[in-house]
N, C-alpha and C positions, 0 to 999 in steps of 0.2 A: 806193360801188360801183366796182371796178376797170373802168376802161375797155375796149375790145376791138377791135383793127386786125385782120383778118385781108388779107395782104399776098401779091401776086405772084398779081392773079386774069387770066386770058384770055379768060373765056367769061359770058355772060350768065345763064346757070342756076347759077353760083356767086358771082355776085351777088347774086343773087336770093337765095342758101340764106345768104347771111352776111347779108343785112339781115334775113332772114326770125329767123335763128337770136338776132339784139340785137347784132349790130356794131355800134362808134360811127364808126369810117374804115377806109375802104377802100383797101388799097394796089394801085398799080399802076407796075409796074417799067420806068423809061424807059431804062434800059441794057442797049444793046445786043449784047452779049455773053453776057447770061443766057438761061436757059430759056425764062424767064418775060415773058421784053421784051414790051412790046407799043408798038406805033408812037403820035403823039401823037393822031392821027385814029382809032385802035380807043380808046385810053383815056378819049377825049372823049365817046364812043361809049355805054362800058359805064359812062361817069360819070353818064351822062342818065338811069340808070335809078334812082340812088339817090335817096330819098327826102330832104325838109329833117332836119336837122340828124343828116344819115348823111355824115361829111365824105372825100372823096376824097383821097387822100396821092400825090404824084408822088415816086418814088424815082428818086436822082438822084445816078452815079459818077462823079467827077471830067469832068463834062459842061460843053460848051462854055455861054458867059453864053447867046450868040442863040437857042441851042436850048431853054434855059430858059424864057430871056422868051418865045418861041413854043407851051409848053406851058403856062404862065401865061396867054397871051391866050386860049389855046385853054381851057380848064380853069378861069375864071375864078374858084371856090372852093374850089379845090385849097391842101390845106398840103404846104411841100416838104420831102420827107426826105435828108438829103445823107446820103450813105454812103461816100464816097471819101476817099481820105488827107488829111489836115490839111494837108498842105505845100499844097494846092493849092487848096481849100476852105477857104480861111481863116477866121476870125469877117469880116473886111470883103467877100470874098465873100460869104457866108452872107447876109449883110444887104444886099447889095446890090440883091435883088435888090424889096426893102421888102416882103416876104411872110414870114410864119409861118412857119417853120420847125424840123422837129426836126435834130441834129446827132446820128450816130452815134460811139460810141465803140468800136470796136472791139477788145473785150479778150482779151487775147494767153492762151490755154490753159497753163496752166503757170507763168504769171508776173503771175497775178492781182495779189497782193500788190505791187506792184512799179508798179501802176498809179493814178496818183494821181486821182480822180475827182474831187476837190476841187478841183484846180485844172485840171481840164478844164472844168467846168462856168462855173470863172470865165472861162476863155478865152470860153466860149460865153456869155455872161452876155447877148444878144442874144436869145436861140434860147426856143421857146418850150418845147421840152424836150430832154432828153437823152435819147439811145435807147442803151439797152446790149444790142452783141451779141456775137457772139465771131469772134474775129479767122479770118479763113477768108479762102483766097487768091482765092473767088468773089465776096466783097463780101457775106455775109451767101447766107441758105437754103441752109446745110450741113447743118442739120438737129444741131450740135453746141452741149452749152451750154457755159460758162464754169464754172468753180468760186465759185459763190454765196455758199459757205461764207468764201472769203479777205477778205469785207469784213464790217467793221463798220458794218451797215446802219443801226442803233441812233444810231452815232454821226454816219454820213453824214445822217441823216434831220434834223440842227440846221444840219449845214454846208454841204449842198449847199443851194442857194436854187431850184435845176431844177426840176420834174417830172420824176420818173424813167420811163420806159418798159421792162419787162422783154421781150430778145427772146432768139432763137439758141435752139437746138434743143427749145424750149417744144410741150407735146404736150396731146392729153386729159388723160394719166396723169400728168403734172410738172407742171401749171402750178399747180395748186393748192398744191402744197409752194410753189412760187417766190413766189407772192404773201404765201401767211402769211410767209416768210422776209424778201424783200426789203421787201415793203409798196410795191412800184410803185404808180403814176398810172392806169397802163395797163400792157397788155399784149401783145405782137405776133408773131403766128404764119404761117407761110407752108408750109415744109413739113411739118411736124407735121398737116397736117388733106388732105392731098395722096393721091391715088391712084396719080401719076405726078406731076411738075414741071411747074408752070403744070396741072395739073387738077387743081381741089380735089375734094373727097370729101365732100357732105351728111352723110351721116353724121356724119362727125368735127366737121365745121365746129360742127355742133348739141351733138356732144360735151363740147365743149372749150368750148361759152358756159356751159354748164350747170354745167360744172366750175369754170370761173371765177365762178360767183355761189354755187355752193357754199362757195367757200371764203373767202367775208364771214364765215361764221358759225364758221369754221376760227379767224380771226384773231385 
């Protein structure tokens, strides 16, 4: 069964509808520049509400270490998602901070091909998975996907040694295509089940579980 993040919650009644609907983690966005931020003290907050083995995700942009380690104290079974450029987020960052962690890859719309996934995943060879999304100048929830089609999923699927995570513009209506395609680990949706940014939508939320377990039977 494909796994289910739904990412970038604000409010406690959308908590609620993604454990309700069979989320496995819950993202919650600690960069400050998004819509969607929420301080370490609201995250710690709506973390307390999820249940055992519903696991919390801290999303994390080119963010200083002490604030990290500060949301790790705070969050103590949080996995972290780093989304920020490589230059700076290195694999020895990544690992520094001795926690779980996925690494995003950020793939550039247009020049899919072009993008070596294979030896990203080796750089990342620490990480406990790779998150693919599409390169957008907000750091991810543009609501755009990548072209799925440029890889050879077939063959990624002996080479990469990751768990793959499929993200970036994933909806009710595409996530089922994405999964029979790709064969992700998981899955990970933000604005796709939204009413507004940072307000998700029950509805959809519940849409988009149902669609991903429809499409076990797709694959």
């Amino acid at each position: 069964m494909t796994k289910i993040k739904i990412c970038g919650l604000t409010r406690e009644q959308d908590v609620d509808a993604a454990v309700l609907a069979g989320a496995d983690a819950i993202g919650f966005v600690m960069y400050g520049k998004s819509p969607r931020a929420v301080s370490i003290s609201r995250a710690a907050k709506l973390a307390k509400r999820l249940p055992p083995f519903v696991t919390p995700v801290l999303l994390f942009v080119n963010e200083l270490e002490a604030n990290i380690y500060k949301a790790c104290e705070a969050i103590p079974t949080a996995l972290l998602q780093l989304h920020g450029d490589d230059a700076i987020e290195t694999p020895e960052f990544c690992a520094s901070f001795k926690r779980p962690y996925m690494k995003a890859a950020r793939i550039p719309v247009g020049e899919e091909a072009s993008f070596d996934l294979v030896k990203y995943a080796e750089r990342y060879q620490e990480a406990s998975a790779i998150l693919l999304d599409t390169l957008v100048t907000s750091y991810g929830g543009g609501g755009k996907t990548f072209n799925w089609n440029a890889f050879n999923w077939s063959q990624l699927s002996t080479s990469v040694k990751l768990p793959l995570v499929l993200s970036g513009g994933l909806t009710p209506a595409n996530v089922a295509e994405g999964i029979v395609l790709v064969k992700p680990w998981a899955v990970d949706v933000s604005s796709g089940v939204e009413s507004a940014k940072g307000i998700k939508n029950s509805q959809k939320i519940a849409d988009f579980a149902l669609a991903v377990k429809q499409a076990a039977s797709m694959a």
